[in-house]
C-alpha positions as CSV (number, residue, x, y, z in Angstrom):
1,X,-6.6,0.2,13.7
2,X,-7.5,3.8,13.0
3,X,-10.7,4.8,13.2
4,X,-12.2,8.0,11.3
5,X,-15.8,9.7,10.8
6,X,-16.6,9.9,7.5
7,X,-16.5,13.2,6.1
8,X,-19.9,13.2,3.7
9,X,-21.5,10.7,6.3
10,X,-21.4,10.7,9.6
11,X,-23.0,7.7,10.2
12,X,-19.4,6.1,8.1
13,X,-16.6,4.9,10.1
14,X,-13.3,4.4,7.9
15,X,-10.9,2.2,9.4
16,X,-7.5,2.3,8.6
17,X,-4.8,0.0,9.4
18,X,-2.4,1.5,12.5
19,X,1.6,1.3,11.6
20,X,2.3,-1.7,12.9
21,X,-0.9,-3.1,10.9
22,X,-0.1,-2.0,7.7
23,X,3.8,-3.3,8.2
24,X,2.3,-6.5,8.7
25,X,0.1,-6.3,6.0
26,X,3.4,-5.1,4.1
27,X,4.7,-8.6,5.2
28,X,1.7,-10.5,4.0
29,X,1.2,-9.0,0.8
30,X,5.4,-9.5,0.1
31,X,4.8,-13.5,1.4
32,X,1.7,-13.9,-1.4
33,X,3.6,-12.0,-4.2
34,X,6.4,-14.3,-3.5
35,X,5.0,-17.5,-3.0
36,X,2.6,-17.0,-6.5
37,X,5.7,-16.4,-8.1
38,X,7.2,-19.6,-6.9
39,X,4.1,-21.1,-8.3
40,X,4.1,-19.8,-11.5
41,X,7.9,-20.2,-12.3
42,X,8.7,-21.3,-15.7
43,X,5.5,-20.0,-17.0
44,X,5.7,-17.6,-20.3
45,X,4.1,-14.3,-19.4
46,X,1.5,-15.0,-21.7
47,X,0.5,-17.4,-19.2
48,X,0.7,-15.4,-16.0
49,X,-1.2,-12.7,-17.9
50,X,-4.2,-15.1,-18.5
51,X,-4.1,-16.1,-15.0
52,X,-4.3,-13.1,-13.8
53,X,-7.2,-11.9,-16.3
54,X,-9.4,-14.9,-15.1
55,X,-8.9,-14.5,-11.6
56,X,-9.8,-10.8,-11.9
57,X,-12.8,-12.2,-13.9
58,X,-13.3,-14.8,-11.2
59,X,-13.1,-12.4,-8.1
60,X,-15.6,-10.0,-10.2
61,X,-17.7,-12.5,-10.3
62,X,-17.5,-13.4,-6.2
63,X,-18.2,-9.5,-6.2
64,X,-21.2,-9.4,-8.0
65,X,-22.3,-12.3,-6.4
66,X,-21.7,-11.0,-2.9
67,X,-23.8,-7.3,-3.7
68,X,-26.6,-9.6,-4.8
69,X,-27.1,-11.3,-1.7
């Protein structure tokens, strides 16, 4: 992990994946694309494309939620 001041507040600390963090993220992110497409094979794309619109709304939601507490 990286770690930087933040340029407008220096109270801010931005953290920033190191190289071999953001390969394994790389690796993550490749193993979650690959494993929803496995679960959504044979849908239409009309059907991924709702998926992904309530789970946008979903995580929004969670957001929202989160901030209020």
């Amino acid at each position: 992990m990286v770690r930087e001041r933040d340029p407008d507040d220096p109270c801010v600390q931005l953290l920033h994946p190191s190289d071999r963090g953001g390969e394994f993220l790389a690796l993550a992110d490749a193993r979650m694309r690959r494993e929803a497409d496995a679960r959504t094979d044979g849908w239409s794309p009309d059907e991924v494309r709702t998926l992904r619109t309530l789970l946008a709304r979903c995580n929004e939601a969670a957001s929202a939620v989160a901030e209020d507490e």
